[in-house]
N, C-alpha and C positions, 0 to 999 in steps of 0.2 A: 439378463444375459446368462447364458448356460454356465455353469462352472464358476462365477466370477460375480463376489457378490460387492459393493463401494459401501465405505464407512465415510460421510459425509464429516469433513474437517471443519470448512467453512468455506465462503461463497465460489472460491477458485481453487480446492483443493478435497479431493478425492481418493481414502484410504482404500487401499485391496488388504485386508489383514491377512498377514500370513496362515498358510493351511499346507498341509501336506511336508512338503522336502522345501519350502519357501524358507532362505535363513532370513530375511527380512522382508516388511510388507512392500507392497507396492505403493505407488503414491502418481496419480495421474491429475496436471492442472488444468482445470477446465472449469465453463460453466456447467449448471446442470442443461442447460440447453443445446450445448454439444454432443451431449454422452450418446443421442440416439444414433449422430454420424460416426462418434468412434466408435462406436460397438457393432458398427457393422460389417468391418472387415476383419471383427476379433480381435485387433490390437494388444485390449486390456489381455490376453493371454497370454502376447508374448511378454507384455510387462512381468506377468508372474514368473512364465519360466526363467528370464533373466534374474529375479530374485531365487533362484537356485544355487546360481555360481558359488563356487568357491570363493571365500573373502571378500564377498560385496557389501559396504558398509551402510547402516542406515537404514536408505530406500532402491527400489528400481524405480527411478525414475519416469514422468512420459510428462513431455511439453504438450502446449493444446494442440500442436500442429502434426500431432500423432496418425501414424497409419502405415498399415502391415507394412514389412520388409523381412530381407531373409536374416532370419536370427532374432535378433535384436526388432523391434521396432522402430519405425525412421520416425523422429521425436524424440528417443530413447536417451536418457542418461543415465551410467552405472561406477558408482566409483569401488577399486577393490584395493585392500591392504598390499602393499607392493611385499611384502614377504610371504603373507600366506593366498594372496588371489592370483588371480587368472587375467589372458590376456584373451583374446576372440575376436577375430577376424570378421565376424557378424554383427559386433558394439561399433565396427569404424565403419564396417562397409564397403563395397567395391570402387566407388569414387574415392579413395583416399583423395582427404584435405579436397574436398569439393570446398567451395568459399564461392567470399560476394567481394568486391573490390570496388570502392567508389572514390571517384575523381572529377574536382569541378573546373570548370570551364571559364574563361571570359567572353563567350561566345553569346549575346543576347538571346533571348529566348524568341524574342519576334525573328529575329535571324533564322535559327532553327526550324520553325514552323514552315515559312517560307520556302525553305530549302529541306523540306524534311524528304519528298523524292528521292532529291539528288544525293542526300547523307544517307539512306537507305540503298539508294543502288551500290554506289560508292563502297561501301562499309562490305555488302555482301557480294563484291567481286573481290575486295582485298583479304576479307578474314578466312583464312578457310573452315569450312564448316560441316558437320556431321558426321557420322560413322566412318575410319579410317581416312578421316580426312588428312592432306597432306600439311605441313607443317610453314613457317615465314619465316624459316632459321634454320637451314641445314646444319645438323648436327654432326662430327665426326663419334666415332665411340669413345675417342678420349674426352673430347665437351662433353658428353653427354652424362660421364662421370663425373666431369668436375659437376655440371650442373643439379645431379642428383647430391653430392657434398655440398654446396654452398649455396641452391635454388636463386632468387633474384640476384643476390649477390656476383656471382656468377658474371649473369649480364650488362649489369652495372658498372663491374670492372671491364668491360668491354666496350662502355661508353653508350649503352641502351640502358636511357635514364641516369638517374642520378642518388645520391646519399639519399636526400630526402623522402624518396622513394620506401626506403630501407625502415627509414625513423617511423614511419606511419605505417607499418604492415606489423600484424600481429610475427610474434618471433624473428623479427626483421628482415625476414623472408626467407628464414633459415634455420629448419632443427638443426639439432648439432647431434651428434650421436646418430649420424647415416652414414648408411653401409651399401653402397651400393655393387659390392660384391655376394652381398645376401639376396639378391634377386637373379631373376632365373636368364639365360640368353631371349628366353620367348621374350620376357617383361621387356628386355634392353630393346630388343627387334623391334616390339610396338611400339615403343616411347622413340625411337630415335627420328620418325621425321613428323612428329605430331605437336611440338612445342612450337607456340603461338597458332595453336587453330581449338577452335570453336566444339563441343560436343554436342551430341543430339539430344534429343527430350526438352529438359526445363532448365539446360542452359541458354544463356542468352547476351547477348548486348544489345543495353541501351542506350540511350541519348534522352534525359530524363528533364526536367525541371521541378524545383522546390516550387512545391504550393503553399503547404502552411508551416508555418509555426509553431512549435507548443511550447517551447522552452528557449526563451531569447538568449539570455545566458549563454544557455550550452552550444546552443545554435551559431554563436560567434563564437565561440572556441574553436568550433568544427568547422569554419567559413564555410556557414550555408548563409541565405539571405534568402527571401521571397523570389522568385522568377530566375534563382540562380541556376545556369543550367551544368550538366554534368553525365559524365559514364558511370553506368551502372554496367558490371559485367559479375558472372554467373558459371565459373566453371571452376575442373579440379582435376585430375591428373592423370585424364584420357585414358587409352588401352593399356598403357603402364602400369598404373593402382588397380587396373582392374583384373588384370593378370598375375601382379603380386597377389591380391587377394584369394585367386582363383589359390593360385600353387601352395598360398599357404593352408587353406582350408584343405586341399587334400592329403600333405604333409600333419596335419594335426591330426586327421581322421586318424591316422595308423596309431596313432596313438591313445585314443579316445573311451576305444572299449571298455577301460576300466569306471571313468568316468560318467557311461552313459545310465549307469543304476539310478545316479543320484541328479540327474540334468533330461529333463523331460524330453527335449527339443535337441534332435541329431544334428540341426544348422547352429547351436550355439557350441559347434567344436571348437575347444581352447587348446590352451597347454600354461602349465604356471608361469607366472612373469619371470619368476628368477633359472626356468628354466633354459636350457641351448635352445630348442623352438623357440619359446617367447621370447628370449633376447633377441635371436638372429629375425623374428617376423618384426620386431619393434626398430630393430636398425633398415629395415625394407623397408616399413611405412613412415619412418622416417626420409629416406629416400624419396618415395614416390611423394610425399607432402613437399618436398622441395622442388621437384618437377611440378606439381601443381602450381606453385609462386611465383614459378619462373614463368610456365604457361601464362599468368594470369598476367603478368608483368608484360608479357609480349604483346598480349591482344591489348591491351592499354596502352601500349606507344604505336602500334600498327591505327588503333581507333584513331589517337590521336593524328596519327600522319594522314588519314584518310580525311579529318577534316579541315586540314592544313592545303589538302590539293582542292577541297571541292569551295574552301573559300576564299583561295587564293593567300592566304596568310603565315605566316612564321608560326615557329613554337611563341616565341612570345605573347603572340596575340592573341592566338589558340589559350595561352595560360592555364596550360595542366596543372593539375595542384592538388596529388594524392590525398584523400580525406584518410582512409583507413583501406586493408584487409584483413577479414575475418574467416575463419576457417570455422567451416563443421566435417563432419567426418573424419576426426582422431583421437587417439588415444593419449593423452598430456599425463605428465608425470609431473606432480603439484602436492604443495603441504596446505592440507586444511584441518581446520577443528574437527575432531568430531566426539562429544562427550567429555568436551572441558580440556582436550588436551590434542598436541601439535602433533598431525600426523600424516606419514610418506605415502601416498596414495595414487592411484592409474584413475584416471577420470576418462569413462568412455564416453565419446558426446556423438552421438550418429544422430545428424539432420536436427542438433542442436549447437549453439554455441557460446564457447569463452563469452560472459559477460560481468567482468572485475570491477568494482567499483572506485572512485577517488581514494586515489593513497596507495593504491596497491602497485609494488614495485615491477613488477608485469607493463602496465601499461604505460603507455611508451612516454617519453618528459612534456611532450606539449600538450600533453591529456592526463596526467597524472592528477592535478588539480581539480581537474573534474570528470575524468572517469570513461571507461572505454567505450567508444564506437561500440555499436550493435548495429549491423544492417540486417535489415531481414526483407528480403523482396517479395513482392506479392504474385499477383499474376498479371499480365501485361494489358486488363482492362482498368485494374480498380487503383494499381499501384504499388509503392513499398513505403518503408519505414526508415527511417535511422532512430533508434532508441541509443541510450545509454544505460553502463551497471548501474546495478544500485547494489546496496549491502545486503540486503536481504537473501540478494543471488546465494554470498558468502556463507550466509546462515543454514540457508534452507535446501541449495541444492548444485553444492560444491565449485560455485560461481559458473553455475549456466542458465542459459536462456533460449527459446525458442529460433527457429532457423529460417520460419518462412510461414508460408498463407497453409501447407500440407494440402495433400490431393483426398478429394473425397469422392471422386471417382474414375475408374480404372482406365487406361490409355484405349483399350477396346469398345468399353463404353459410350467415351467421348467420341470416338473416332463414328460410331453408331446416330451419336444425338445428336453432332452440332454438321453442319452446314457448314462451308470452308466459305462460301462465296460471300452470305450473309455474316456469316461472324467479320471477312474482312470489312465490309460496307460498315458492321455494328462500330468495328473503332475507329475508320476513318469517321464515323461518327461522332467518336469520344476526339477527335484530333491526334492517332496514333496510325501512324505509315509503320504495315507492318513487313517483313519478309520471311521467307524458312526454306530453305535447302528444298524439302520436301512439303508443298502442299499440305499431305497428310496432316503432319506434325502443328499446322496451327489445330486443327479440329483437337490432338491430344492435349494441345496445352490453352484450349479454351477459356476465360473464365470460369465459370460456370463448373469446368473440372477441380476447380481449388476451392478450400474452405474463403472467406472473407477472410485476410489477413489484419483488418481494420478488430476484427474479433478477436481472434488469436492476440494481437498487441495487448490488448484489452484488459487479457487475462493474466499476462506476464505483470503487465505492469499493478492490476489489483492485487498480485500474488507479491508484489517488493523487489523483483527480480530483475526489470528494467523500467527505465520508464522513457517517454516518447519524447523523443527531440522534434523531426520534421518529416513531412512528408514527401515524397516525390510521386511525379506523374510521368508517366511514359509518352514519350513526342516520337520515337525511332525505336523499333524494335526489330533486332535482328536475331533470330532462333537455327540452331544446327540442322 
């Protein structure tokens, strides 16, 4: 690959040695039988340029699920000295706190099947779904403050869901340290009738069932079982985060100039963390990651009431039962080792995530023991994952892990190669009722457009970073 040459580590890890303005190598996990599909959208280059930043300690990181985005690469992890680094609005991304949310069911799975029609129609009249879509919670301006301060919680003290809710969401459904006087009137305008609805692309809700096992143990901590069925939902915090991100990238630029000698790449505009920019953007994406929790919180009681009408059954029976929420795309303020000694650092994780292992006071008491939830969903033919940390995360790569199956080809592409009518037949095929707003959008989120997720897992888990609890299979799939 032009410009960009790998010092082979060992079977799942892949050095870029520092060259040029790089203050540290890069470090991309994969097989070697990957590298011809990352390297085809350049990736590995954006990984160098982020080994530019100012204060970025170690490595720039890239998960196997690596592939272009603006700035950063979406895969990308970068952790930076909170006194002398940088923050960038291109490490989180425009979905601020995009996330996976999984919750299971007492609902049989032969049930489901049966009625997967009916859960499918049902699901995509109630949720609302895709670009400016309308919201299942009108918000006044003053909720919609409280809800960027206290995200799930929020709704919860409103009597939509419950504590438990709380206890099993990564940060309990709530940074603290948000501002949502740091976002702009535009930001407020989009987000206020967009909480509880669905976005477009490669979000999604499912209706999923456990197929296997890998880890019995862990698998009962996290009440999965075989044929257990459950929501899988896939969103993050609509035209909100994506308008913070907009206004703060050009609020940074003005200020960039100086910077741009030593940072190859004009989409990796920062500003120092302990700067007024870098505070006031870090209490926004704080903000908007709380709108994300709460969004996600809402389409998981709305899922649920939808299949409480279409089976005729109470919440009881239905028996929701929050497994975890995991967040990728933010910026976390966290102490890790790095060269034998404890230190205050900004971990950017874009379209990777938090994965802590047993013991780590982070993760939440009834997984402390063994260790946090990792979902990582696939694509809506082959499937997802739920992994857990492992310590290795800690060691090697500031406790993160991979976020999903990544796209190995471009939405234009797919929309060129696949066939809407035959891809649908292909998974009623596989036993998957699918739906999407827009026709178009199954052809972009084809199969076929995503790496194998089953690989990706693969290679986190050879690399120590996580490893594989169970599988799930998609029965209901509803896309923005």
């Amino acid at each position: 690959m032009k410009g960009i040459r790998y010092s082979r580590i060992d079977e799942f890890r892949w050095e870029i040695p520092r060259c040029g303005g790089m203050r540290v190598p890069g470090l991309v996990f994969a097989e070697e039988g990957m590298l011809p599909d990352i390297e085809r959208d350049q990736s590995p280059h954006q990984v160098a340029n982020v080994a530019h930043l100012p204060g970025i300690l170690r490595y720039s990181m890239a998960m196997p699920d690596i592939h272009w985005g603006y700035g950063f690469p979406i895969g990308g992890v970068a952790a930076m000295d909170v006194e002398e680094g940088v923050i960038s609005p291109g490490g989180v991304g425009y979905d601020i706190n995009c996330g996976v949310r999984l919750a299971t069911l007492e609902i049989p799975r032969a049930d489901v099947v049966a009625n997967a029609e009916r859960i499918a129609a049902a699901l995509a009249s109630d949720i609302p779904c895709g670009v400016g879509a309308g919201c299942s919670l009108a918000l006044s301006e003053r909720d919609e403050r409280e809800v960027l301060r206290k995200g799930a919680r929020f709704l919860v003290e409103k009597g939509i869901g419950d504590a438990s809710h709380l206890e099993h969401c990564e940060e309990n459904g709530g940074m603290e340290n948000a501002e949502p006087e740091s976002l702009s009137a535009r930001a407020l305008e989009r987000g206020r009738n967009q909480l509880g609805s669905l976005g477009s692309g490669n979000h999604f809700i499912e209706i999923d069932a456990v197929s296997e096992i890998f880890d019995e143990e862990v698998a009962r901590d996290f009440g999965l079982a075989i044929d257990q069925t459950a929501i899988l939902i896939h969103c993050g915090s609509r035209g909100l985060g994506h308008q913070v991100c907009d206004d703060f990238l050009r609020e940074m630029r003005r200020g960039f100039g100086e910077r741009h000698a030593e940072i190859p790449d004009r989409q990796l505009v920062c500003a120092p963390i302990r700067s007024e920019a870098g505070r006031r953007y870090v209490g926004a994406m704080n903000a908007s990651a709380n709108f994300a929790w709460a969004n996600r919180h809402m389409l998981m009681i709305r899922a649920a009431e939808s299949l409480e009408r279409v089976f005729g059954r109470g919440p009881r029976d239905v028996g929701l039962r929050l497994v975890y929420d995991v967040s990728h795309n933010m910026a976390k303020f966290e102490t890790h080792e790095v060269d034998g000694r404890r230190v205050d650092v900004c971990v950017h994780r874009k379209g990777a995530t938090r994965a802590f292992p047993a013991g780590h006071p982070s993760v939440p008491a009834a997984y402390r023991a063994t260790g946090q939830p990792v979902l990582i969903p696939g694509d809506m033919g082959r499937g997802s994952f739920v992994l857990v940390g492992e310590e290795g995360a800690m060691r090697d790569t500031f406790g993160s892990s991979c976020h999903g199956a990544g796209r190995q080809m471009s939405r234009g592409e797919a929309r060129r190669r696949v066939n809407v009518r035959t891809l649908e037949d292909d998974l009623r095929g596989r036993g998957v009722v699918v739906r999407a707003k827009e026709r178009a959008t199954l052809g972009e989120e084809a199969p076929l457009a995503y790496k194998d997720v089953g690989d990706v897992v693969r290679v986190v888990g050879g690399a120590g970073l996580s490893r594989r609890v169970a599988r799930l299979t998609p029965l209901v799939v509803i896309k923005g």
